[in-house]
Structure formats: C-alpha cells, structure tokens
C-alpha positions as CSV (number, residue, x, y, z in Angstrom):
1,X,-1.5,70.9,-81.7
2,X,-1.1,68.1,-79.3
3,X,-1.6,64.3,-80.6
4,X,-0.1,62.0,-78.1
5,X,0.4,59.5,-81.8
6,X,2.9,62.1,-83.6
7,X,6.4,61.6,-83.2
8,X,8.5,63.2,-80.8
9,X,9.3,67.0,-81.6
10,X,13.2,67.4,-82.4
11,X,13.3,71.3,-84.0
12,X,11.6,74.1,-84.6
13,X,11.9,77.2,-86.9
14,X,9.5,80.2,-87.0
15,X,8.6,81.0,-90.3
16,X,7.0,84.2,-89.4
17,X,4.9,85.6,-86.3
18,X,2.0,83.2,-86.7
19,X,3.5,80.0,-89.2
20,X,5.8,77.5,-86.9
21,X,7.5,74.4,-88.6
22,X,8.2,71.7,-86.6
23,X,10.5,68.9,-87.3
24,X,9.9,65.2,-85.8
25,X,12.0,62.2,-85.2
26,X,9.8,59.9,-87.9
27,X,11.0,62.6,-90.3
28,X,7.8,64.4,-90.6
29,X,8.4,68.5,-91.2
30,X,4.8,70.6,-91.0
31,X,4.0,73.9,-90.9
32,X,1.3,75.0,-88.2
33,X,-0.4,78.2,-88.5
34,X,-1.7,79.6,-84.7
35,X,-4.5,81.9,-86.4
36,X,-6.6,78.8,-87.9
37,X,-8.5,76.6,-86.3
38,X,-7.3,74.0,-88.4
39,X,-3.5,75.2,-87.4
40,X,-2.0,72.2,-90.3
41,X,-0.7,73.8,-93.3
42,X,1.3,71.6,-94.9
43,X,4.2,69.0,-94.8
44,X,7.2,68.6,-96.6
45,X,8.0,65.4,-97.5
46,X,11.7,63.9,-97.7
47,X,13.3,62.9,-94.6
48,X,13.9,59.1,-94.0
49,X,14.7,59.9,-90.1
50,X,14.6,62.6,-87.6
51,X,14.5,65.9,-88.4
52,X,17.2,67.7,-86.4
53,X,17.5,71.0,-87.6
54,X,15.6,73.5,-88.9
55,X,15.9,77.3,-90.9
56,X,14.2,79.6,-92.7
57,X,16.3,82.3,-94.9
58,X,16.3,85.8,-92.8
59,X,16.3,87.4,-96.1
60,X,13.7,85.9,-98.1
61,X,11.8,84.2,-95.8
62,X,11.2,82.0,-98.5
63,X,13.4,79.1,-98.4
64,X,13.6,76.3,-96.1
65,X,16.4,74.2,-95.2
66,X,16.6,71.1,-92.7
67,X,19.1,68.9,-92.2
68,X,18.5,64.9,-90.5
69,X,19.3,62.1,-88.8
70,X,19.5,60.4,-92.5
71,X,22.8,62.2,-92.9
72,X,20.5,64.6,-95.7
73,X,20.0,68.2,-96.3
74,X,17.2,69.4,-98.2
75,X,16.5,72.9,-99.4
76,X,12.6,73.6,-99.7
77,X,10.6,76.4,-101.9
78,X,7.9,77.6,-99.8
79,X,6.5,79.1,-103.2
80,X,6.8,76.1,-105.5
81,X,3.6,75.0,-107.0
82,X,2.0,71.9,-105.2
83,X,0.0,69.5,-106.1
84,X,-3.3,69.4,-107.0
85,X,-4.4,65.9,-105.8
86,X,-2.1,67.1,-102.9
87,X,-2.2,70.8,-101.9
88,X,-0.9,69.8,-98.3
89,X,2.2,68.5,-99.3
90,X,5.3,70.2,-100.4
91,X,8.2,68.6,-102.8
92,X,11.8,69.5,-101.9
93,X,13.6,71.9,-103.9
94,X,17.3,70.1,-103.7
95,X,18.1,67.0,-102.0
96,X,22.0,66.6,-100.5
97,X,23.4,63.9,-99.6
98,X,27.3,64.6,-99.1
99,X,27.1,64.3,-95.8
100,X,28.6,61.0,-93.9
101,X,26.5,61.5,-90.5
102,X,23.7,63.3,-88.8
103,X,22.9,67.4,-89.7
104,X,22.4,68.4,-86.7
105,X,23.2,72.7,-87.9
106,X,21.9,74.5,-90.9
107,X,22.2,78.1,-91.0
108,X,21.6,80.8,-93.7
109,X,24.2,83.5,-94.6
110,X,22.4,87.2,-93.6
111,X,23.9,88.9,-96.4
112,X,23.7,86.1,-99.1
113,X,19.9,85.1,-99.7
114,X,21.5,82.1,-101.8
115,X,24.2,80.6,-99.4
116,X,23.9,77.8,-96.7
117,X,25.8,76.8,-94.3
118,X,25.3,72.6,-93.4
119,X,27.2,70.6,-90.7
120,X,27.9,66.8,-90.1
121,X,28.2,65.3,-86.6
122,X,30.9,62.5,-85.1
123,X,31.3,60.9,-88.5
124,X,31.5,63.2,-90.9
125,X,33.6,67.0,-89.1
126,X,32.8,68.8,-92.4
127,X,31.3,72.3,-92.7
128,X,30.0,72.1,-96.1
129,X,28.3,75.3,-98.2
130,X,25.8,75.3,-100.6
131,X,24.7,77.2,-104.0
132,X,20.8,77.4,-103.0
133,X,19.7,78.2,-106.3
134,X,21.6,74.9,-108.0
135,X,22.4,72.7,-105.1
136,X,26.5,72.6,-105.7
137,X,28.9,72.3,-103.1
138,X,30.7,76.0,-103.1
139,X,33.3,74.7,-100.4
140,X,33.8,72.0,-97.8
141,X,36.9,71.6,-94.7
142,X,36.8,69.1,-92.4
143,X,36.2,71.2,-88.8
144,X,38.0,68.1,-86.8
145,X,35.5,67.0,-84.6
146,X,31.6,66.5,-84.9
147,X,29.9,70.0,-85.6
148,X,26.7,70.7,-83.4
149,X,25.5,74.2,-84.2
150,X,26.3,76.9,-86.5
151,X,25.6,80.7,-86.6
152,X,26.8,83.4,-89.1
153,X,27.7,86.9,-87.5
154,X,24.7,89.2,-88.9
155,X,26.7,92.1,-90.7
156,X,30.0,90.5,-91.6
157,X,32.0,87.1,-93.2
158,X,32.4,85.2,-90.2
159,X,31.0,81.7,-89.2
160,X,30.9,80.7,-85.6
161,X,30.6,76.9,-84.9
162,X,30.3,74.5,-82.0
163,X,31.4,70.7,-81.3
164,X,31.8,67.7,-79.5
165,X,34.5,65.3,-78.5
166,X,37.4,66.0,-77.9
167,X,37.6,69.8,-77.6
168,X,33.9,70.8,-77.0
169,X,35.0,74.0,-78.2
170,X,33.5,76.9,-80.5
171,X,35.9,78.2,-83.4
172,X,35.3,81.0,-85.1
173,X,35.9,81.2,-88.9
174,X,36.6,83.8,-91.7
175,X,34.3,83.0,-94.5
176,X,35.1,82.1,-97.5
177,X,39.0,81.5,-96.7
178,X,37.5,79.7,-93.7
179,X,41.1,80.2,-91.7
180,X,40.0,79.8,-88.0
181,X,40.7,83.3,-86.2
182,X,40.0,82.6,-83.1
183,X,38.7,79.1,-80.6
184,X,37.2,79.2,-77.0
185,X,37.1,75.9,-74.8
186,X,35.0,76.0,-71.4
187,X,32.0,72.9,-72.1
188,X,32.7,69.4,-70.4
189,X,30.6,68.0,-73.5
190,X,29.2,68.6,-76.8
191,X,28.1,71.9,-77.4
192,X,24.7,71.4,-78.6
193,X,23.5,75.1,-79.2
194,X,24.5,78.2,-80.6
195,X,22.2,81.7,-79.9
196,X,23.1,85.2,-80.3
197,X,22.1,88.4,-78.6
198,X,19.9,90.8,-80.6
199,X,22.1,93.3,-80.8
200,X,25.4,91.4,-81.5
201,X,28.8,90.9,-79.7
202,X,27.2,88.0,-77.3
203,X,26.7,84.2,-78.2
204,X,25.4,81.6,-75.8
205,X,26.4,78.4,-75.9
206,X,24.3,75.3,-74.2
207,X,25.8,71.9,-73.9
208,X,25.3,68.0,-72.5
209,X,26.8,69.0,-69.6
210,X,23.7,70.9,-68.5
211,X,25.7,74.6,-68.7
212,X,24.8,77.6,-70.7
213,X,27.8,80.0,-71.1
214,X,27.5,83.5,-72.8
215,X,30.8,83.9,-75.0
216,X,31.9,87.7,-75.9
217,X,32.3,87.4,-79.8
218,X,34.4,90.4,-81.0
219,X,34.5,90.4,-85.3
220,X,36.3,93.2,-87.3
221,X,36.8,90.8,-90.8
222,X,40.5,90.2,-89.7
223,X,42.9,87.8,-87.7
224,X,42.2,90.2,-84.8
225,X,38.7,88.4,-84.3
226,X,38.4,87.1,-81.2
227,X,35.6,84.8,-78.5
228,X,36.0,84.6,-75.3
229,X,34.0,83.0,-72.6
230,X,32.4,85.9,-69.9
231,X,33.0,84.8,-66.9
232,X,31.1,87.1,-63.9
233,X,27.9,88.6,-64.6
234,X,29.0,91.8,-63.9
235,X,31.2,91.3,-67.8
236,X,27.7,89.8,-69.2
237,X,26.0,93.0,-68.3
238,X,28.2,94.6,-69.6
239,X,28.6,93.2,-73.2
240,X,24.7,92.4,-73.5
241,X,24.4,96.6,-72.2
242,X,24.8,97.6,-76.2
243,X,25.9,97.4,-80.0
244,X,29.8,97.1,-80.2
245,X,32.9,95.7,-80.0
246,X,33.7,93.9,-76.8
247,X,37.5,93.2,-74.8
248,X,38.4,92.7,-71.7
249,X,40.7,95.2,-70.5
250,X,43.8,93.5,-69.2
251,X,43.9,93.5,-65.3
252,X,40.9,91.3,-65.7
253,X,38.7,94.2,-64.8
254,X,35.4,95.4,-66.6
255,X,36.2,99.4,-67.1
256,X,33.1,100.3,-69.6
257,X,33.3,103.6,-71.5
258,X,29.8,104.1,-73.1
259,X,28.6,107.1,-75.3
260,X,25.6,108.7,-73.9
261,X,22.6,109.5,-76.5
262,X,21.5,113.2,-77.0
263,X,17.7,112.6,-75.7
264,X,19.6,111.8,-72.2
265,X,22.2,114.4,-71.9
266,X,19.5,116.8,-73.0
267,X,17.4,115.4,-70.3
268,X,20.0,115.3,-67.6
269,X,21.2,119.1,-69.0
270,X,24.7,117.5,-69.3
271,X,27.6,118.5,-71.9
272,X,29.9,115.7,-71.6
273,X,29.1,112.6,-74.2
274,X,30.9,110.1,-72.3
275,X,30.4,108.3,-70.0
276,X,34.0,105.9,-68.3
277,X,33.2,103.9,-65.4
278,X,35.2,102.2,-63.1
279,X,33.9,99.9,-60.5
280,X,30.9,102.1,-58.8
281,X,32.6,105.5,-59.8
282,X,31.7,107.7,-63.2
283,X,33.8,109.9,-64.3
284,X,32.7,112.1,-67.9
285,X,34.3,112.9,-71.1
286,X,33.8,115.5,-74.0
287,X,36.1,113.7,-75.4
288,X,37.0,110.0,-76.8
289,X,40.5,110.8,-76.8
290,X,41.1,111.8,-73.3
291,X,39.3,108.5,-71.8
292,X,41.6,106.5,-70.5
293,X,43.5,103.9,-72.5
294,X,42.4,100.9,-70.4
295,X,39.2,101.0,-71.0
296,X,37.3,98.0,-72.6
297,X,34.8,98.4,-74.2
298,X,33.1,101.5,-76.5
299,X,29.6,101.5,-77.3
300,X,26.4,104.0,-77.3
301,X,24.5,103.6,-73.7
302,X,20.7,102.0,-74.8
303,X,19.3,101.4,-70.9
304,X,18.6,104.7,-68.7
C-alpha cells in the first residue's frame, strides 16, 4: 500500500473488517482491500481537492459520504452499477455544494439509515442535514464558529459538535429542533476530533493544541443534557467503568454506586446488588433506594 508518488493521506473510514477507504489531499478516494494481493478496489471519483473526511453508514454499510477541501459533499452508492470500460471507478450518487468552505465532519445518523450530518469550517459555521436518498437540504443553522467534527449519540436525537476560533468549544444539540442543551469549553485551539467510548457516556476530544480531553456526555432527549470535561483520572475510570448516565456529585467528589451482575454475586455468594463506594471504602445495598442521595453515578459493574 505504500507509493512514495500518491498524495498525502488526509482520512480514513473502515468500510468493514478487511475494505479501508482512504481519502488524499489530490482528491483521490480508494478503497483497499487487506485480503488481496492486489489490495486496489476501486476509486471514487469527484473531489477537486483534499479529501478531509470520511464515513460509511453504521446501518447499511452501504453508503459513503466525504466531504473536501473543495467546500463539497458527495454521497456514494457502493452498489451502483459501474462501468464497463471502467469497473475500478465509482460515480457519485449526489453531489452538494451548499457549503461556503472546507468539510472537514460528516457523520451518519445511527437510527436514520437516510440522514447526514455535514459541517463547514471558518467560512461557512453551518451544520447542514441531508435527505440521502434525494440529496435536499432537510435543515441548516449557522453553529457560530467553524465546525471541526461531528458525532451523533448512538441511541438517541442528539448531535455533539466541535469548533474553532473563538470558543474552541463542543456544543451539544437536540436534533431536529437543534436548540443547544448544553456547551463545554477547555481546548486552547480548534477542536479537530471527536471519538466516543464504546459503550457511551464518554467523548474525547483532540485539538491543535496538542491535548486530548475525555468529556462526560450525559443525554436523556431533554434540556437536562449535559457535557462536561473530566478532569482526574480517577472520574475517567469511572465514567469509561460502564453503560450509563454520568454526573458529578456536587462536593466535586466521584461517589460511584454500581449494580453488581448475578454471575458475580453468585460467585462471591453475596445477597446485596449494590455496590456504593466512597473513596477506598464499599459499603452494599439490597436496595437502590437506601443508597445514599449523593451518589453520582448508577450503572451495572462490567470489570471484576
């Protein structure tokens, strides 16, 4: 796969275990396939410019979107017919060109196969969404400030996004009102990535000023959504430990109350499901409603 005369590598999006698409600043997108010994597949022709981000739909697995430095966004059909004179290369689906700047973030809905999420950089603020099936514009608000990365919360209506200048902040929106619930500042610069945890409730940010910072992300569909930035490791432990909502309790304290699993009480012979722990000290419940109030956190323990 190396060839010191391609273009410089600007994103990448796994299309499944073995297929890896690879966007490059001459606007070049190719699939490689790690099985083959010829690893080329196929390339989609479009961009002008670099290729700055990249996505495959979580649902379909079928759909490609990528969004450039030529201020387009282009939706591909990985099962439209090609060619026959050329099987290798693949015709875009949609072409949009609403944007006023660079794409730098693309991300698909997880419970809409057919909704996209595109954003403009310093020129352009918007966070613009798109019909996949037509190409229209379902909705578009300017965000402010330059939009760097987005990422939709898995189960629920709720769009997280990061920028530059002036804030550097991430804001967290209510989809499709898209009121902002809830903003966290912390970055010197730009915040030029967005990834969750597997298991929800955590989202690190990485930025131009060389940081990575693990945000708490707390979504119940409501105003009461909230992100804050963790601050000790102890709190990151904490809130990567398991599935479920995550505060902080409000002496600034991490109090965890977790729910043990059956296998483990069984193992241990224990009665009491949970578990509250303060500092180095346990103390067991049979009860959710006799732990004590200022706890922060519920969730079922996943890590004997």
């Amino acid at each position: 796969m190396e060839d010191e005369n391609q273009a410089p590598v600007l994103s990448l999006a796994w299309r499944s275990n073995s297929i890896l698409t690879v966007g490059r600043f001459d606007g070049t997108v190719v699939d490689y396939d790690f099985r083959k010994d010829d690893m080329f597949i196929c390339f989609y022709n479009g961009h002008r410019r670099g290729v700055c981000s990249l996505k495959w739909s979580g649902l379909s697995g079928r759909y490609l979107a990528s969004g450039g430095h030529d201020k387009l966004v282009h939706i591909w059909d990985a099962c439209m017919p090609v060619s026959r004179h050329r099987p290798r290369q693949r015709q875009w689906l949609h072409r949009i060109s609403s944007h006023t700047s660079i794409v730098k973030a693309v991300d698909w809905c997880p419970t809409r196969s057919n909704l996209l999420a595109s954003g403009g950089g310093c020129n352009d603020h918007c966070v613009k969404f798109w019909n996949t099936i037509n190409g229209a514009c379902l909705n578009s608000i300017d965000a402010g400030s330059e939009v760097c990365a987005l990422l939709w919360d898995k189960n629920k209506s709720e769009l997280l996004t990061s920028h530059g200048s002036p804030n550097n902040q991430l804001t967290l929106w209510n989809y499709p009102s898209m009121t902002r619930v809830a903003e966290v500042s912390g970055h010197s610069s730009r915040v030029l990535s967005l990834a969750g945890s597997p298991l929800g409730g955590v989202v690190a940010s990485a930025a131009a000023d060389e940081t990575v910072r693990p945000n708490a992300v707390e979504i119940d569909g409501s105003s009461e959504s909230s992100i804050a930035c963790i601050e000790t490791k102890q709190e990151a432990a904490v809130k990567l430990m398991a599935n479920g909502a995550c505060t902080l309790c409000n002496t600034g304290k991490v109090d965890l109350a977790i729910e043990l699993p059956k296998d483990l009480l069984v193992l241990f012979n224990e009665r009491s499901v949970y578990r509250y722990t303060v500092g180095s000290h346990n103390k067991d419940f049979e009860a959710r409603s006799t732990i004590p109030n200022c706890t922060a956190w519920y969730g079922q323990y996943v890590s004997v």
